[in-house]
C-alpha positions in Angstrom: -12.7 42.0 234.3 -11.1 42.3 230.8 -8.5 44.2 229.9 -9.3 47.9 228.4 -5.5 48.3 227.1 -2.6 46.3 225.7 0.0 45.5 227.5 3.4 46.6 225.3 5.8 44.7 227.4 4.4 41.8 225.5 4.1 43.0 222.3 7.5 41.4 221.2 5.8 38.3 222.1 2.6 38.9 220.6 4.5 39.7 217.4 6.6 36.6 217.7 3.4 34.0 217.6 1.4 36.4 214.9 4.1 35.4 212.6 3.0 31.5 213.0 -1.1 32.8 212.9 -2.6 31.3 209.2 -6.5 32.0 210.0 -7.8 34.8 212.0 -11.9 35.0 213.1 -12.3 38.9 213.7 -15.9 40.1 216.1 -16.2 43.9 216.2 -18.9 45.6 217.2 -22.0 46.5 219.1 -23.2 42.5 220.3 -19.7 41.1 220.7 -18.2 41.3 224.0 -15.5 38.7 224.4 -12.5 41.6 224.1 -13.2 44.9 225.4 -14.0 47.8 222.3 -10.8 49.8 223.4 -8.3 46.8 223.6 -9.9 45.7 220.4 -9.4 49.1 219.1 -5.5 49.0 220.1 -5.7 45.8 218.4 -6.7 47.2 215.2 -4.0 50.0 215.5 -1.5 47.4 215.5 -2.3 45.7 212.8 -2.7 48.7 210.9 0.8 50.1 212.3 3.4 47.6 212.8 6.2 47.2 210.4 6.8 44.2 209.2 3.2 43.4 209.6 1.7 41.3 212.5 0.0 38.5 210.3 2.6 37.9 207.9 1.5 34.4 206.8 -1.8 34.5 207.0 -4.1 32.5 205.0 -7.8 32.9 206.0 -9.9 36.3 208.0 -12.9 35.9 208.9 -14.4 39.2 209.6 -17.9 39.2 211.6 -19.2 43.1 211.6 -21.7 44.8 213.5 -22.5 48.4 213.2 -21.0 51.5 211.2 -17.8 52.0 212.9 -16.9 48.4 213.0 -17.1 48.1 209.5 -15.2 51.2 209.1 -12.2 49.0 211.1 -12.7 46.5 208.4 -10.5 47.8 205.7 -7.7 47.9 208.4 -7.6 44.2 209.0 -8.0 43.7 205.4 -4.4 45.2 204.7 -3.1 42.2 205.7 -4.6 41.3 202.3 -4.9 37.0 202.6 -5.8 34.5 200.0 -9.5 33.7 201.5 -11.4 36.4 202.8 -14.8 35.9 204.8 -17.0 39.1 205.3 -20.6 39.1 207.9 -22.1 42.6 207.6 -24.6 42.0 210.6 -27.4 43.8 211.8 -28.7 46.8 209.9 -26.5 47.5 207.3 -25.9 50.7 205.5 -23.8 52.5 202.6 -21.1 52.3 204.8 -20.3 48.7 204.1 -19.6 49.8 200.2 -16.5 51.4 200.8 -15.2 48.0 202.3 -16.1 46.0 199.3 -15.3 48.4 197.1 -11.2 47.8 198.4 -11.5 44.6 197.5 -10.3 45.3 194.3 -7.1 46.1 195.7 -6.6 42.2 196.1 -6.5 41.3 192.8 -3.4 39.6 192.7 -3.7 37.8 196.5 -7.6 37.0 196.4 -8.6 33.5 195.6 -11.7 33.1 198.0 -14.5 35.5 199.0 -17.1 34.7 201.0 -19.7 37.7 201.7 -22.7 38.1 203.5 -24.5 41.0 204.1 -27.8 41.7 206.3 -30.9 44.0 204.8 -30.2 46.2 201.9 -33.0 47.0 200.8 -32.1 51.3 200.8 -29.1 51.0 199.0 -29.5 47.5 196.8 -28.9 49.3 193.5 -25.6 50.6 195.1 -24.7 47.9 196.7 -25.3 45.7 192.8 -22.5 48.1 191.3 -20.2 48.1 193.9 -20.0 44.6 194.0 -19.9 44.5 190.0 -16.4 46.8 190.4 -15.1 45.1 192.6 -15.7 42.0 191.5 -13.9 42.7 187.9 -10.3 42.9 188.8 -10.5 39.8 191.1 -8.8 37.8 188.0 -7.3 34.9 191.0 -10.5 34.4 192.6 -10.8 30.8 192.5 -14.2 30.2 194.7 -17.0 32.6 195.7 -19.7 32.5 198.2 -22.6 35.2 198.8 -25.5 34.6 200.9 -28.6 35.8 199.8 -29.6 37.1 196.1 -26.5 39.3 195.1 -24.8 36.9 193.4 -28.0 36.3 191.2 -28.6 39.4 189.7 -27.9 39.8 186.1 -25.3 42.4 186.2 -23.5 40.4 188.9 -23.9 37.1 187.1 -22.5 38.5 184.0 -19.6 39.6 185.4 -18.3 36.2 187.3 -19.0 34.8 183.9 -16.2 36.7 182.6 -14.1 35.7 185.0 -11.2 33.4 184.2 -10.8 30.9 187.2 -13.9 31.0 189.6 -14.5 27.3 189.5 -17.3 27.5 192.3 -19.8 29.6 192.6 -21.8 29.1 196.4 -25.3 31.5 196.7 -26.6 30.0 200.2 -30.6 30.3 200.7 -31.9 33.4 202.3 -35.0 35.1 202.6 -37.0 37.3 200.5 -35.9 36.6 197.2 -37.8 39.4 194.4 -35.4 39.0 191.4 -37.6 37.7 188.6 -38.2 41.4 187.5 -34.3 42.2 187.3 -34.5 38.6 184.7 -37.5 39.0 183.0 -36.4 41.0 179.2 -33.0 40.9 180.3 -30.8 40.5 177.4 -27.3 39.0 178.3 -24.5 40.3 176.3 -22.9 38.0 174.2 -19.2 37.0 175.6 -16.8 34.5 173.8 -16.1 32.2 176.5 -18.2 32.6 179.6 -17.5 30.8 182.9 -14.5 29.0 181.3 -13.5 27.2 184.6 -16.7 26.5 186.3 -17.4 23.4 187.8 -19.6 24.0 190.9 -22.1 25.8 191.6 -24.2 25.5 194.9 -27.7 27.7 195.1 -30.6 28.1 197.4 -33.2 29.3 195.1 -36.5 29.1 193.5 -37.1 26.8 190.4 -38.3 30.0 187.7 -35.3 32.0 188.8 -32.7 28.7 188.6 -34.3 28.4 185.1 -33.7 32.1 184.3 -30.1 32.8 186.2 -28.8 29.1 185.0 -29.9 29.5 181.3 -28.3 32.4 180.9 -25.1 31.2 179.2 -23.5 28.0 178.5 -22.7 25.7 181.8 -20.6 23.3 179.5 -17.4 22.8 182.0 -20.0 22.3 185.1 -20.0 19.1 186.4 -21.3 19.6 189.9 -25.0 21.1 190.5 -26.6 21.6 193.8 -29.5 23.3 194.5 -32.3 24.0 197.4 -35.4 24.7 195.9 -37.2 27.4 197.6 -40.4 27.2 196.5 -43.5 27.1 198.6 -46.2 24.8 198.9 -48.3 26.5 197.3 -46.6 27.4 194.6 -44.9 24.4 193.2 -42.8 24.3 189.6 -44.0 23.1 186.7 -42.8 19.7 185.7 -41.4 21.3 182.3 -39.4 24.2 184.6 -37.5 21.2 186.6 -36.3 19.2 183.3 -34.9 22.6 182.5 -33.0 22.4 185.3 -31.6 18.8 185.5 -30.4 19.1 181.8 -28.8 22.8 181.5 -25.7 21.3 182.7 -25.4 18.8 179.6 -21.8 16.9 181.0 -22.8 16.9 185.2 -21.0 14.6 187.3 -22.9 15.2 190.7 -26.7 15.7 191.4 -28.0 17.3 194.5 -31.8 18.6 194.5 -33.5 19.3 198.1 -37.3 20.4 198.0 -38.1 21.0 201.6 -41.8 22.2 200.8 -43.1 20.2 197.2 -42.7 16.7 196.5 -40.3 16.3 193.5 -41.5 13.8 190.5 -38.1 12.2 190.3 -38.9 9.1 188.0 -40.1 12.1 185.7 -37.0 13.4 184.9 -34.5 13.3 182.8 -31.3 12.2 184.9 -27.7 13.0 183.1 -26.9 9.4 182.5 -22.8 10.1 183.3 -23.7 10.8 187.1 -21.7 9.3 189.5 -23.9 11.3 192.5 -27.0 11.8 192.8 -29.1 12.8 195.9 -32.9 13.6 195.6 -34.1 14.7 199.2 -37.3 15.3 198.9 -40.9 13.9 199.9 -43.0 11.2 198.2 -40.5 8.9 197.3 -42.2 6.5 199.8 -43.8 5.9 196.2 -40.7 4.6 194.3 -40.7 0.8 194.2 -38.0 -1.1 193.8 -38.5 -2.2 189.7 -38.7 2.0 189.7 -35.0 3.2 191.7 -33.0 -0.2 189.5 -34.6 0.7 186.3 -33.3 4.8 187.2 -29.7 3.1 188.7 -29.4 1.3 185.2 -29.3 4.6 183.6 -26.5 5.6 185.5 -24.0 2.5 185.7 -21.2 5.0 187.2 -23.2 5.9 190.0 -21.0 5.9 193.4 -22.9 7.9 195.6 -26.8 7.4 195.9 -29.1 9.2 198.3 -33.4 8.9 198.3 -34.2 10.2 201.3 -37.8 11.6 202.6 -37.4 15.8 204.2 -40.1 14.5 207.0 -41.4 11.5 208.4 -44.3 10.0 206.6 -47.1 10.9 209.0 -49.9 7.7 208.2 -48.1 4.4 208.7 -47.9 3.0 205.1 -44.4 1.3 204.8 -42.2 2.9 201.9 -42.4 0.4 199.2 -38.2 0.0 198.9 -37.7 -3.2 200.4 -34.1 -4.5 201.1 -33.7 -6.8 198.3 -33.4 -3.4 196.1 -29.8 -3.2 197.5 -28.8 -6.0 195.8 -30.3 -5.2 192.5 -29.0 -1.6 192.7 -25.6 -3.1 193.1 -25.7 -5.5 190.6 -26.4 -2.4 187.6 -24.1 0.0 189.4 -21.1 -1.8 190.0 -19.2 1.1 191.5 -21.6 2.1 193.9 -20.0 2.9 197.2 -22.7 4.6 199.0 -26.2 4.6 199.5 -29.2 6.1 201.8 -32.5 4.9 200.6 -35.8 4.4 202.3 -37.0 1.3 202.9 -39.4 -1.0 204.3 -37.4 -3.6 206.6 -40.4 -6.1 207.2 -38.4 -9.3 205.9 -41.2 -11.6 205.7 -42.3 -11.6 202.0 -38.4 -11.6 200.7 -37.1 -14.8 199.9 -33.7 -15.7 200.7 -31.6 -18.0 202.1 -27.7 -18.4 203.4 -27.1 -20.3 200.4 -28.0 -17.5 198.7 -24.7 -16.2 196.6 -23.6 -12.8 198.9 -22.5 -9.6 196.8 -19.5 -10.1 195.5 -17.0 -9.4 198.5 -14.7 -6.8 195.7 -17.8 -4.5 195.8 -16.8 -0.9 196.3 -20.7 -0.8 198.3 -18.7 0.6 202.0 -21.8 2.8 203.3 -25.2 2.1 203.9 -28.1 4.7 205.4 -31.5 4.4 205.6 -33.2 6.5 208.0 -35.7 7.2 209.0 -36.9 3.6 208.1 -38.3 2.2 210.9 -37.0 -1.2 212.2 -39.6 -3.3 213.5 -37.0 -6.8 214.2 -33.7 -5.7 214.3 -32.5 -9.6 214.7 -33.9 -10.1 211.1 -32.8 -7.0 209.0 -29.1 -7.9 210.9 -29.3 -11.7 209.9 -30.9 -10.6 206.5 -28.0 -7.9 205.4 -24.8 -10.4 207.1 -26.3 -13.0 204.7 -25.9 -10.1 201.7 -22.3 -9.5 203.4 -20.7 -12.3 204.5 -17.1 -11.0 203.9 -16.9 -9.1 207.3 -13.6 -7.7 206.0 -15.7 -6.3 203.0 -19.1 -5.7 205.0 -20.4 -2.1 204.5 -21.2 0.5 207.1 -24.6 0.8 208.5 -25.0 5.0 209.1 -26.9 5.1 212.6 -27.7 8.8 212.2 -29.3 11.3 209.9 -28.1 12.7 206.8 -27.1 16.0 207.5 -27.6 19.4 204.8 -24.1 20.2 205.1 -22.8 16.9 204.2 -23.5 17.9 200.2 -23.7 21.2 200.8 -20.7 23.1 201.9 -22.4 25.9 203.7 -24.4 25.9 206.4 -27.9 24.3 205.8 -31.3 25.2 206.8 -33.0 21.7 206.3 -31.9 18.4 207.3 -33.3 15.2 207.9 -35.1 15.4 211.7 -37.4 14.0 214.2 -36.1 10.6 213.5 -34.9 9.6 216.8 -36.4 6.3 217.4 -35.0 4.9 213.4 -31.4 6.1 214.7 -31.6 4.0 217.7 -33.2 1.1 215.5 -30.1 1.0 213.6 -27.8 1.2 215.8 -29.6 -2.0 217.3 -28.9 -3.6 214.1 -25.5 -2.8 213.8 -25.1 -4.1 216.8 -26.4 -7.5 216.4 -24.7 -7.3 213.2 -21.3 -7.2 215.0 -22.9 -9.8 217.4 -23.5 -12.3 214.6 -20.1 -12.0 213.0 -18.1 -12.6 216.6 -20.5 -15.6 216.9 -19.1 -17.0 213.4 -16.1 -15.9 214.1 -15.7 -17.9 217.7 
């Protein structure tokens, strides 16, 4: 049975620990039933009551809000005004949400990350668009800002975190339903002197047209970070011209990421920023790339650290990819600080030809990681001997990755897609790694 009241013998104690609390996760509301609605509601009361306040260090709250009166509790737990705030409007959502993020620009000096997400808003999205824009204006500190869904794409909003002096990252995580290309379309974007003048990330689940539109709008000169989940559907696949617009609006990028869960992106097509030191291309068909096609693209880049060329799905017919293993030699050799790559590959060994006396790569190589599922592994003994031939500094010897690559990993929000189904590769490479270990002890002993 949980308790329906708190107990105020031990709210000396209770106040005692809240003064060590730096991150709070807050669930109110109609689904959440962890803490009973009245003690919860006490709760609130004391946060809103108590002199010195409860949380006086506290860093991060995470707010999680179902239902009108629990957002109505919201702007009580947001006195305690911390640096990062996280805000989950769940469920049908109404007006009533706009008075809480309308008090957000109360946090002007204190705020330096906001993370919002808000369910259906379809009755009151006009609203919602310039209640955001208000408070948004003041929020001068603001160093980071997430918003799932499309309100961070709209023009008006846009145009004011342009004119913002130290948002830095800008994270719009993929949701459904997106309808902005009217809002875009003859929208004339006033001229400001400097816009996004600290910018350096930005992270966006969107379609291709609207990346063009909402990306072009003004200058990306200080970005050197550009991640995006392309949205669009099978059916309706980008143009070819629309996606060079995209890899080269950021002229000075240091990192790459471009997924493409539903079309098949021409990657030896475009244009690639040749400063890159990260790039990952995660999309199908590039089963096609050979290996003359990924070290003539790698040669462009000689900074590269990180490299990733993975397929969304598992090739359905059973034509081998046409990467072999020799191309990680070759890659290294014209990107000598590459640390990291997932490629892949076809591990049949029997048409490459080497030999121990072949010279290994060179044992200073910063190469530390490799991945390559969901190649299959058809003799693990071979692709082992093969790759401890390429590494014979065991010291030195890279990292075989035994599982999939992840959304997240590049992504720092939570990802729809990942790399799945590929079961039987992660257990083939763990098999290699093991015999890989195997082999060394054996030289070793």
């Amino acid at each position: 049975m949980l308790p329906m009241v708190m107990d105020l013998e031990a709210l000396p104690r209770i106040q005692f620990y809240a003064k060590c609390v730096q991150s709070i996760i807050v669930n109110i509301g109609d689904v959440y039933h962890y803490i009973h609605p009245e003690l919860m509601d006490e709760f609130t009361l004391a946060v809103q009551f108590l002199h010195p306040p409860l949380f006086s260090r506290l860093i991060s709250l995470d707010c999680h809000l179902y239902g009108s009166r629990a957002i109505r509790s919201a702007g009580i737990w947001l006195a305690a005004r911390p640096p990062k705030i996280s805000l989950s409007f769940l469920g049908p959502t109404d007006a009533t949400c706009l008075p809480v993020i309308r008090s957000l620009c109360h946090h002007s000096a204190s705020l330096s990350s906001l993370s919002l997400h808000i369910g259906e808003t379809s009755g009151f999205s006009e609203a919602l668009n310039e209640c955001f824009v208000n408070a948004l204006k003041p929020l001068v500190n603001i160093v980071c800002l997430t918003a799932h869904g499309k309100i961070l794409l709209t023009p008006a909003v846009w145009t004011c975190i342009a004119q913002l002096p130290n948002v830095k990252e800008v994270r719009s995580p993929y949701s459904e339903g997106f309808d902005l290309d009217s809002a875009w379309h003859g929208f004339c974007p006033p001229t400001l002197d400097a816009p996004f003048p600290s910018l350096h990330t930005i992270e966006m689940g969107i379609p291709s047209q609207l990346a063009v539109m909402v990306l072009g709008c003004y200058p990306l000169s200080g970005v050197r970070f550009l991640r995006l989940l392309l949205t669009d559907a099978e059916d309706h696949s980008p143009t070819e011209q629309s996606l060079i617009q995209i890899v080269t609006i950021c002229k000075d990028l240091r990192g790459l990421a471009i997924l493409t869960p539903c079309f098949d992106l021409p990657v030896l097509k475009l244009p690639l920023p040749p400063d890159l030191t990260q790039l990952l291309i995660y999309t199908d068909g590039v089963e096609s790339i050979n290996n003359a096609d990924l070290v003539d693209l790698c040669s462009k880049m000689p900074n590269l650290e990180d490299l990733g060329l993975i397929p969304v799905s598992p090739p359905i017919n059973d034509d081998p990819p046409s990467l072999t293993l020799e191309v990680i030699r070759s890659i290294a050799n014209v990107c000598p600080r590459l640390g990291r790559a997932s490629l892949y590959i076809n591990t049949d060994i029997l048409d490459i030809q080497f030999s121990f006396d072949d010279p290994p790569l060179p044992s200073n190589h910063p190469l530390s990681v490799l991945g390559f599922l969901p190649s299959r592994v058809r003799d693990c003994p071979a692709v082992a001997t093969y790759l401890c031939a390429l590494f014979q500094d065991a010291r030195r010897a890279p990292t075989i990755v035994t599982r999939a690559i992840h959304f997240d990993e590049y992504f720092n929000w939570e990802g729809r897609y990942f790399c799945d189904g590929f079961e039987d590769s992660e257990e083939e490479w763990g098999n290699v790694a093991e015999f890989m270990r195997t082999l060394r002890r054996r030289v070793i002993s």
